[in-house]
DRENZA-688011 format. One record per residue (C-alpha): residue number from 0; residue in three letters; x, y, z. Coordinates in pm, 1 decimal, decimal comma. Example, Ala and Ser with C-alpha at 12.3 -4.5 7.8 and 13.67 -1.06 7.14 Angstrom:
BEGIN
site i: 0	aa: ALA	xx: 1230,0	yy: -450,0	zz: 780,0
site i: 1	aa: SER	xx: 1367,0	yy: -106,0	zz: 714,0
This chain:
BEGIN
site i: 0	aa: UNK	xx: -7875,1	yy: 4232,0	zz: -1183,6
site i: 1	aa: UNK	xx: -7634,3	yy: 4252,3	zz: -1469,7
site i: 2	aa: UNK	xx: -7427,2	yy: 4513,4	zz: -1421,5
site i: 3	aa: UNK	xx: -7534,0	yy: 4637,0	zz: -1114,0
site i: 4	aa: UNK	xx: -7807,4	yy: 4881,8	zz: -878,7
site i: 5	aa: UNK	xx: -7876,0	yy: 5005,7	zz: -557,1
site i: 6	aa: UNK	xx: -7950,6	yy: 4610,4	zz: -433,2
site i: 7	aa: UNK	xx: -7680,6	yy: 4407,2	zz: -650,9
site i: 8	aa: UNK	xx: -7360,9	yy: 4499,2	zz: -707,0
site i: 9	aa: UNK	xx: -7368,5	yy: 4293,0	zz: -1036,0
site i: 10	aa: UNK	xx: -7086,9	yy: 4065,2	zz: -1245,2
site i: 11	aa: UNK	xx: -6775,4	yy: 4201,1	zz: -1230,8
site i: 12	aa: UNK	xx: -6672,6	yy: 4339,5	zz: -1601,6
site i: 13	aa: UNK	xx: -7072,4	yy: 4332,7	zz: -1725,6
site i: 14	aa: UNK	xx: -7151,8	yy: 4677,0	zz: -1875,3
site i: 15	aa: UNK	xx: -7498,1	yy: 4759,4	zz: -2091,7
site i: 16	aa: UNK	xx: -7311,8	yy: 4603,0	zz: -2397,6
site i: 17	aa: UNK	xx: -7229,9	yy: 4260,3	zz: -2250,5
site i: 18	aa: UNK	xx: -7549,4	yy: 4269,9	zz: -2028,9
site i: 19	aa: UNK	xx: -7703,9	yy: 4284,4	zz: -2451,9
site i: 20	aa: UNK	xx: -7523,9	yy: 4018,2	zz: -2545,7
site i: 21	aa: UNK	xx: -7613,8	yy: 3771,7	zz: -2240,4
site i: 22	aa: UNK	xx: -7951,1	yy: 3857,3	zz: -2318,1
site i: 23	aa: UNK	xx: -7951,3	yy: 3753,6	zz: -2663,7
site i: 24	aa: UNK	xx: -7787,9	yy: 3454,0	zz: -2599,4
site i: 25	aa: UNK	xx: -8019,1	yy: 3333,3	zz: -2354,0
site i: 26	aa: UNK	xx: -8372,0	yy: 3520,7	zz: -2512,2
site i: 27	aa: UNK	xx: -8590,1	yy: 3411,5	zz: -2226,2
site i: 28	aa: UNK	xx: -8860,2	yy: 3591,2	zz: -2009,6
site i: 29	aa: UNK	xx: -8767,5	yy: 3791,4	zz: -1708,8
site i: 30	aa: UNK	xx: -8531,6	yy: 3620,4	zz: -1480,1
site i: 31	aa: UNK	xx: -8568,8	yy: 3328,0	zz: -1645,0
site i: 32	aa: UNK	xx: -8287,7	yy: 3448,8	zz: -1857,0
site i: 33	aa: UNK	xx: -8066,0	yy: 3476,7	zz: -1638,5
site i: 34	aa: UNK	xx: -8116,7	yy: 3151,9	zz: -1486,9
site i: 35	aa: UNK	xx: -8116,8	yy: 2996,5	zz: -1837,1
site i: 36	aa: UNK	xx: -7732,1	yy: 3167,2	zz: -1861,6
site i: 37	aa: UNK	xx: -7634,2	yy: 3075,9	zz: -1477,9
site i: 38	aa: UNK	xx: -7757,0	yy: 2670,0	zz: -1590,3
site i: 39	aa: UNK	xx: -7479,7	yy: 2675,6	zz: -1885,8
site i: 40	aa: UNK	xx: -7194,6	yy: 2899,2	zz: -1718,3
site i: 41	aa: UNK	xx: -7251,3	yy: 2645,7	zz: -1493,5
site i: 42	aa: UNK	xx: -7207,9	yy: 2346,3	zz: -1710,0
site i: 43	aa: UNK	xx: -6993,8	yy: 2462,2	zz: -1946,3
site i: 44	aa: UNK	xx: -6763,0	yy: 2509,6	zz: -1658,8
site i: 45	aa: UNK	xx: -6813,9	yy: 2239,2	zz: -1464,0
site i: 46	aa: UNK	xx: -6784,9	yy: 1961,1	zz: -1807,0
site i: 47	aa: UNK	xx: -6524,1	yy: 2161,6	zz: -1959,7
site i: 48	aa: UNK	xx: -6735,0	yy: 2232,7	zz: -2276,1
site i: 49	aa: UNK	xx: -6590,7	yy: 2487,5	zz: -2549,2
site i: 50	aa: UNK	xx: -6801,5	yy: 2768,6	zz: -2656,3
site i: 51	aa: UNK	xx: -7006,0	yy: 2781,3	zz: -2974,6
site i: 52	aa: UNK	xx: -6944,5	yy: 3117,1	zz: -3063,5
site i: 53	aa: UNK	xx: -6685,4	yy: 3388,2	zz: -2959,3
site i: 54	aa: UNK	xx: -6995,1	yy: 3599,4	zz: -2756,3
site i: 55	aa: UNK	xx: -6993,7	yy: 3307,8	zz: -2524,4
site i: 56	aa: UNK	xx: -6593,6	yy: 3230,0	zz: -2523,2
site i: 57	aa: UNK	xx: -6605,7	yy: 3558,8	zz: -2313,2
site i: 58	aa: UNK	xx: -6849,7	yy: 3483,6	zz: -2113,1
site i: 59	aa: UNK	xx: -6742,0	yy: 3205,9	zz: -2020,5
site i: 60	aa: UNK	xx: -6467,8	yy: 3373,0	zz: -1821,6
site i: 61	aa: UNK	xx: -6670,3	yy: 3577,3	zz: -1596,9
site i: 62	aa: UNK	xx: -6722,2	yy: 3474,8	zz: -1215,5
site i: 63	aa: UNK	xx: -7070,3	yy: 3417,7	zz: -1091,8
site i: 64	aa: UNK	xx: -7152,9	yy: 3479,9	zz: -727,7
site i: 65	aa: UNK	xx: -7328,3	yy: 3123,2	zz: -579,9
site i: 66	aa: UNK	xx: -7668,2	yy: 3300,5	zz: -539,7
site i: 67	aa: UNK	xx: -7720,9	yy: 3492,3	zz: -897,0
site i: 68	aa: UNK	xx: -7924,1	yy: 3538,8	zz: -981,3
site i: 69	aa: UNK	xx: -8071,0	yy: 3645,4	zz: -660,5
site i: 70	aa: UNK	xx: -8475,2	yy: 3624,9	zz: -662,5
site i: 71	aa: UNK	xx: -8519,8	yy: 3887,7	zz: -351,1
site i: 72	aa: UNK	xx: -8382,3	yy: 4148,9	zz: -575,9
site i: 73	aa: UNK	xx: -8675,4	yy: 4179,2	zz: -818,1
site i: 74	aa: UNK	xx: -8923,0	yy: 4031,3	zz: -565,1
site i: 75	aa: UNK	xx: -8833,1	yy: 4235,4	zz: -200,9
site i: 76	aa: UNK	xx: -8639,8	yy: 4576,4	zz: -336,7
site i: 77	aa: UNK	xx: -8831,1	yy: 4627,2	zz: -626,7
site i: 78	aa: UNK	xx: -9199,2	yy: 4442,2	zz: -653,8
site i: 79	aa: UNK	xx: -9246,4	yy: 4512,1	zz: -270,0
site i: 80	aa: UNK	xx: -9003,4	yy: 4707,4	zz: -110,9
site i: 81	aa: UNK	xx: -8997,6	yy: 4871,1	zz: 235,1
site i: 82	aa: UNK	xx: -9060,4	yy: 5189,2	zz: 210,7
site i: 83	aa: UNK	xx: -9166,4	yy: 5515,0	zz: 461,9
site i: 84	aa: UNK	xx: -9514,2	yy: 5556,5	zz: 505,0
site i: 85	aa: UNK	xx: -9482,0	yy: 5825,3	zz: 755,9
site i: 86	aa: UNK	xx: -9766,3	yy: 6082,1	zz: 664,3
site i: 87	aa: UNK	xx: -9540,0	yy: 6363,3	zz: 800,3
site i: 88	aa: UNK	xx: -9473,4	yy: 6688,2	zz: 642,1
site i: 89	aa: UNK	xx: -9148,6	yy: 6715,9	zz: 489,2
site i: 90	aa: UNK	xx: -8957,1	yy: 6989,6	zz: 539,1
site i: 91	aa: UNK	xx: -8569,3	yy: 7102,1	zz: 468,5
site i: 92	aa: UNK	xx: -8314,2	yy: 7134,2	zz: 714,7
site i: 93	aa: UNK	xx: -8013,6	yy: 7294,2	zz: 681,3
site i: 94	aa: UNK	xx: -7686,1	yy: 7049,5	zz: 665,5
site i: 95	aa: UNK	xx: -7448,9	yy: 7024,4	zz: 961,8
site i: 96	aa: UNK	xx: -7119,6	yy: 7177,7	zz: 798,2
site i: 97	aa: UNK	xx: -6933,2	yy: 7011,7	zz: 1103,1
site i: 98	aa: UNK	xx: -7050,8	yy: 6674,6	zz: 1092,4
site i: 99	aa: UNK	xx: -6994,7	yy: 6673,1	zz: 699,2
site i: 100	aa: UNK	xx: -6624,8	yy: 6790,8	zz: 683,1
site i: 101	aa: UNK	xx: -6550,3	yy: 6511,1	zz: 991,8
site i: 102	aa: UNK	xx: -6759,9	yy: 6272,3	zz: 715,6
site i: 103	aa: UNK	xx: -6573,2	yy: 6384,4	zz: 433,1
site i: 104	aa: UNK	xx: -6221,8	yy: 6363,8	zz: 634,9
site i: 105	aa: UNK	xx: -6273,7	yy: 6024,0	zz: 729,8
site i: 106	aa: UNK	xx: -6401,1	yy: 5890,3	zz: 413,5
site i: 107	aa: UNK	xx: -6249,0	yy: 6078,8	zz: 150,8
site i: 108	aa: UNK	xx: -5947,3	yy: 6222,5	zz: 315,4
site i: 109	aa: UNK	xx: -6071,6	yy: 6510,8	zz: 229,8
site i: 110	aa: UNK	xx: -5924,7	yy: 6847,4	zz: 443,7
site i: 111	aa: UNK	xx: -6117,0	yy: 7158,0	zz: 580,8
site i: 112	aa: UNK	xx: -6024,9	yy: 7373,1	zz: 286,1
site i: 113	aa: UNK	xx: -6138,0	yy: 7098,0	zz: 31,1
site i: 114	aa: UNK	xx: -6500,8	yy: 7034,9	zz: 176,8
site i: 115	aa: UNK	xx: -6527,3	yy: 7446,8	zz: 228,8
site i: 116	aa: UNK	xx: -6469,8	yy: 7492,3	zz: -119,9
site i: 117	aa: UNK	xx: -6753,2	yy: 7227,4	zz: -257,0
site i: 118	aa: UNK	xx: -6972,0	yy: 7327,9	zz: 3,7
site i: 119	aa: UNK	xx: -6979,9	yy: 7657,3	zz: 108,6
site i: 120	aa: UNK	xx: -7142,2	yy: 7763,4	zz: -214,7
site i: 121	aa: UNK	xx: -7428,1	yy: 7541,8	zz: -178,2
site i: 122	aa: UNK	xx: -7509,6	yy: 7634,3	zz: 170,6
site i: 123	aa: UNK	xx: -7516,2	yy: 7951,4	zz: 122,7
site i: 124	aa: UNK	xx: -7734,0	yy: 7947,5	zz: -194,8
site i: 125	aa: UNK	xx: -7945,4	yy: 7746,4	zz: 4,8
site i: 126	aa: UNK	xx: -7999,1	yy: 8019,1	zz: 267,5
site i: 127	aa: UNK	xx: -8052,9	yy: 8253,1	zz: -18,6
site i: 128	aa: UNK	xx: -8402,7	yy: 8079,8	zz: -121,6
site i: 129	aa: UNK	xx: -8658,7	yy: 7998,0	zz: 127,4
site i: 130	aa: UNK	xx: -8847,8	yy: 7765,9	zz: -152,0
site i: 131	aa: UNK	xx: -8728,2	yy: 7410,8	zz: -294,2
site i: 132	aa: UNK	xx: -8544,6	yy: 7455,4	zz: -604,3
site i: 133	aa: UNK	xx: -8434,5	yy: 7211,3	zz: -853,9
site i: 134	aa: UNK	xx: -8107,1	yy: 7035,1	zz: -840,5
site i: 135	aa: UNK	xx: -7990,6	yy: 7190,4	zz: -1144,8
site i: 136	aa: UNK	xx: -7994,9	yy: 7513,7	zz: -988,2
site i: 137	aa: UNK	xx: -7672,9	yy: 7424,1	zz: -827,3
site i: 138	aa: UNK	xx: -7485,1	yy: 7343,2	zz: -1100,6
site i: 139	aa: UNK	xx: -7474,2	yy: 7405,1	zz: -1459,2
site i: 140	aa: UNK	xx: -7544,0	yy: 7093,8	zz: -1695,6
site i: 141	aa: UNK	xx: -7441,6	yy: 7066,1	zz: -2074,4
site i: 142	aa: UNK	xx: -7564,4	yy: 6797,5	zz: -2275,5
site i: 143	aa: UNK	xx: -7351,4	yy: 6674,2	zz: -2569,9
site i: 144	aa: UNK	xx: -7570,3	yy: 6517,8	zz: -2861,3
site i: 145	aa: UNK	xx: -7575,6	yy: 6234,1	zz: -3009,7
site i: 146	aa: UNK	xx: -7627,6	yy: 6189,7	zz: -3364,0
site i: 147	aa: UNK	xx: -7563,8	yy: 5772,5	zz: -3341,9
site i: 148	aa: UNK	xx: -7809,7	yy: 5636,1	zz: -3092,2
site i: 149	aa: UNK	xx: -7598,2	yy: 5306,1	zz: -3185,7
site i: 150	aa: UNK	xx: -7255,8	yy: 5313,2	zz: -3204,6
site i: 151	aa: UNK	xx: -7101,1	yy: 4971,1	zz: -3085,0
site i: 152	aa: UNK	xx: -7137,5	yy: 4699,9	zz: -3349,2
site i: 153	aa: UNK	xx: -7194,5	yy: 4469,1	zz: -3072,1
site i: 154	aa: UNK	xx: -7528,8	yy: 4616,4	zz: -2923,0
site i: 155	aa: UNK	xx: -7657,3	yy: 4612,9	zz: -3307,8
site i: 156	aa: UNK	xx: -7506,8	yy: 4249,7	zz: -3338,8
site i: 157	aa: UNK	xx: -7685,9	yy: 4204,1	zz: -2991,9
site i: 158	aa: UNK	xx: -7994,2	yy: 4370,2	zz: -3055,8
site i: 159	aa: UNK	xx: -8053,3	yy: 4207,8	zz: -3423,5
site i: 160	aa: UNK	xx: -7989,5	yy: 3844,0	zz: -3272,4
site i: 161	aa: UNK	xx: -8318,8	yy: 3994,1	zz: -3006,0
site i: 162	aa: UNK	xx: -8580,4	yy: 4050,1	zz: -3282,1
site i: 163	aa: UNK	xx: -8459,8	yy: 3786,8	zz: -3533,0
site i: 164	aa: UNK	xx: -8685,0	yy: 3513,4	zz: -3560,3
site i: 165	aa: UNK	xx: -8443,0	yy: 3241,3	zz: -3476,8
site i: 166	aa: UNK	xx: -8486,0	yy: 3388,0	zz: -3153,5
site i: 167	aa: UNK	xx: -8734,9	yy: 3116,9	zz: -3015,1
site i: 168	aa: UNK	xx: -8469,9	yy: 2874,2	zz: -2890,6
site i: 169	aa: UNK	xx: -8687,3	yy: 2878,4	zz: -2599,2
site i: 170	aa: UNK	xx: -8771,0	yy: 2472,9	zz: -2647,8
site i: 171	aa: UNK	xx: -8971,1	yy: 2253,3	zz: -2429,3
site i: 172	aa: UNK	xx: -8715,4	yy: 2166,1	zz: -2217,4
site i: 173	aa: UNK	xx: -8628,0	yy: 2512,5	zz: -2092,8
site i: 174	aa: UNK	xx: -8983,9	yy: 2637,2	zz: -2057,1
site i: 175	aa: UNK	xx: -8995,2	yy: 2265,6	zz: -1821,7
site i: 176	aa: UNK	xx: -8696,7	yy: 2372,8	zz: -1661,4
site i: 177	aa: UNK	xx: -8858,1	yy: 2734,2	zz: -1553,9
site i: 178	aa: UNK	xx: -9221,2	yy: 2577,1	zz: -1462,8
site i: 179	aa: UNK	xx: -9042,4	yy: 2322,2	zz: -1245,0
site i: 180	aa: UNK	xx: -8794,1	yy: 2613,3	zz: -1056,2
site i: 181	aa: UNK	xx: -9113,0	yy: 2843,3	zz: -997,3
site i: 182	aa: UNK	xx: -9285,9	yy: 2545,0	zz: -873,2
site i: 183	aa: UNK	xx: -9027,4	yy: 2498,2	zz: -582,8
site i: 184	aa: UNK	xx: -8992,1	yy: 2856,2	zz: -499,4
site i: 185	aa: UNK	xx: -9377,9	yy: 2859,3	zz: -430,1
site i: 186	aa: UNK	xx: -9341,4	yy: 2536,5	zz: -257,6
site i: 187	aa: UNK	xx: -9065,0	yy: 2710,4	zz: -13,3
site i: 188	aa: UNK	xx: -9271,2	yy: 3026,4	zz: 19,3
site i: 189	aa: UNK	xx: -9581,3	yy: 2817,2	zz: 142,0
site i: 190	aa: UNK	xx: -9355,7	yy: 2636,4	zz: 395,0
site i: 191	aa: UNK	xx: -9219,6	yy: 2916,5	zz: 522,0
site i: 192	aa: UNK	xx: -9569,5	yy: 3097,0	zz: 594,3
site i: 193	aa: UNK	xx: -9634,1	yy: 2759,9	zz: 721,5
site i: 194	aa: UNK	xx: -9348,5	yy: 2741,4	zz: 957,1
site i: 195	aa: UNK	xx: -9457,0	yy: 3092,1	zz: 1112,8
site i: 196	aa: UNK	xx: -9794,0	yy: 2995,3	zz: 1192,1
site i: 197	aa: UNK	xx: -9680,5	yy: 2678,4	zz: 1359,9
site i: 198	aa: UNK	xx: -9433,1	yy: 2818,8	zz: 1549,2
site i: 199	aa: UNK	xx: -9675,8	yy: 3127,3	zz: 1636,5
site i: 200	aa: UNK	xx: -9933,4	yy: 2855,0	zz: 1795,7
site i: 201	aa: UNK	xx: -9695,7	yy: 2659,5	zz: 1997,4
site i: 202	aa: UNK	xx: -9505,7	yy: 3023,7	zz: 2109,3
site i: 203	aa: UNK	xx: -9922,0	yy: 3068,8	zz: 2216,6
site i: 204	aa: UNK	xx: -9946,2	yy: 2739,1	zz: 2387,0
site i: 205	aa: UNK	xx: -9654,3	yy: 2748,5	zz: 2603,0
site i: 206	aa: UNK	xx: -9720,0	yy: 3095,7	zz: 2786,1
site i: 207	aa: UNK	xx: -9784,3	yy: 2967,8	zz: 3087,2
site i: 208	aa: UNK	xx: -9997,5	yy: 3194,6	zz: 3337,0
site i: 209	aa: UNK	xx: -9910,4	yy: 3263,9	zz: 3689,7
site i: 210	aa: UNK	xx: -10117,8	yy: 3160,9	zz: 3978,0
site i: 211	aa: UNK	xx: -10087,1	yy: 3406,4	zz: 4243,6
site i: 212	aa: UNK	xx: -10113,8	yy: 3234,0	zz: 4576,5
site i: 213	aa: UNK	xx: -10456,7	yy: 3323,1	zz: 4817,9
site i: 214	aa: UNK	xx: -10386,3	yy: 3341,7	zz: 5164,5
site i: 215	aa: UNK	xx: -10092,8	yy: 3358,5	zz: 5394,1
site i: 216	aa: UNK	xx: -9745,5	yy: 3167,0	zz: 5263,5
site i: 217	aa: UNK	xx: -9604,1	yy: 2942,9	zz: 5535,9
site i: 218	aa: UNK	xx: -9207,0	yy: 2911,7	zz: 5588,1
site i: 219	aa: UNK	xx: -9121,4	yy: 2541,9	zz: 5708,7
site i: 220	aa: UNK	xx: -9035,1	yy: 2703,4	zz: 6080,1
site i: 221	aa: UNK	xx: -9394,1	yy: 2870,1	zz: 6091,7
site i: 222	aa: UNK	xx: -9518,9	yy: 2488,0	zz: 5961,2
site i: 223	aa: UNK	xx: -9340,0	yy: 2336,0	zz: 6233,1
site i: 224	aa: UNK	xx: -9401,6	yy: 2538,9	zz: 6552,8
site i: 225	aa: UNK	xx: -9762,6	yy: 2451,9	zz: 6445,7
C-alpha cells in the first residue's frame, strides 16, 4: 500500500527504503500504521507543524490520496478475493500472432518487424514441446550476488529504530484511537448487511401477482347493446 501492487498504485516517490522508514516512525500493528502516519501527515499539514526529525521533514512532502489508506485492499484483494473456481481442465492454447502485433501496435507503437522479432522465437519453441515447461526455458537468467544484504544506511537506520526498545510509542491514546476506528468500520459493515436484507424484504413485498381474468372480457359497446 506503500509503494505499490496489483490493487494500489501506492505514494508517489515511496520505494522499500522510505516505505522502512514510515514504518519505523509510526511502529504500529498492521494497517494501523499507516493510519497512525495518514492522522499526522494530516495534522502536521493542516496546523503547519515542523517536523521533529529530518525522516519526517521528507515525508512531510509527499501527497496522500483522500482514501489511504484504503481498507478494501487488504480486506477484498487479498483476505478474500474473487477468484476462478471453475473446476475445468486447463489446457494451453497457442497465441494469436495477429491479434498480438495489432496489440502491440496500438499500445507500444510497436511495428510488424519489432513484435516478429520478440515473438517468433517463443512461438515456435512453443510448438517444439508438447509439455508445459518452465518460464525460464525461454530465456536465460543470471543472478548477480550480493555480498551486503544491507547496503543503504537508511534501511539499517530504519530497521534498528524497528527492534529498539524505544519502539513502544504505541501509548494509550493511539491504541484508543485504533479500537474506536475498528469499532465504526464494524458498525458500517453491520449496516450495510442490514440495509440488504431490508431492502431484499420490501423488493419481496412489493411483487405484486397478476390476476388473470375468468370468463369473457366485455368492451363498453358489448356492455351497452346489452
Amino acid at each position: 500500500m506503500l509503494t505499490g501492487s496489483d490493487y494500489t498504485e501506492g505514494i508517489d516517490g515511496v520505494g522499500p527504503v522510505t516505505a522502512m522508514e514510515i514504518l519505523s516512525e509510526f511502529p504500529n500493528e498492521g494497517i494501523e500504521a499507516l493510519y497512525e502516519f495518514k492522522d499526522w501527515w494530516t495534522n502536521a499539514n493542516k496546523n503547519a507543524r515542523p517536523p521533529t526529525n529530518k525522516v519526517r521533514a521528507k515525508l512531510l512532502k509527499l501527497v496522500l490520496a483522500e482514501r489511504f489508506p484504503d481498507e478494501r485492499i487488504p480486506d477484498d484483494a487479498y483476505l478474500n478475493p474473487a477468484i476462478d473456481e471453475s473446476t475445468e481442465k486447463f489446457t494451453w492454447g497457442r497465441p494469436d500472432l495477429d491479434a498480438l502485433r495489432d496489440y502491440t501496435r496500438e499500445r507500444f507503437g510497436w511495428n510488424k518487424s519489432k513484435v516478429d522479432e520478440s515473438l517468433l522465437p517463443v512461438i515456435k519453441k512453443l510448438s517444439e514441446r508438447d509439455t508445459q515447461t518452465h518460464i525460464d526455458s525461454f530465456f536465460t537468467v543470471t543472478l548477480k550476488k550480493q555480498t551486503n544484504l544491507f547496503p543503504s544506511k537508511r534501511i539499517m537506520s530504519a530497521l534498528k529504530k524497528l527492534t529498539s526498545p524505544e519502539k513502544g510509542n504505541n501509548n494509550e491514546e493511539t491504541n484508543v484511537k485504533a479500537t474506536k476506528r475498528k469499532a465504526r468500520t464494524s458498525v458500517k459493515k453491520t449496516a450495510v448487511k442490514k440495509t440488504k436484507r431490508v431492502a431484499s424484504k420490501v423488493t419481496k413485498k412489493k411483487e405484486v401477482k397478476v390476476v388473470k381474468p375468468q370468463g369473457p372480457i366485455l368492451s363498453e359497446e358489448s356492455s351497452e347493446e346489452s
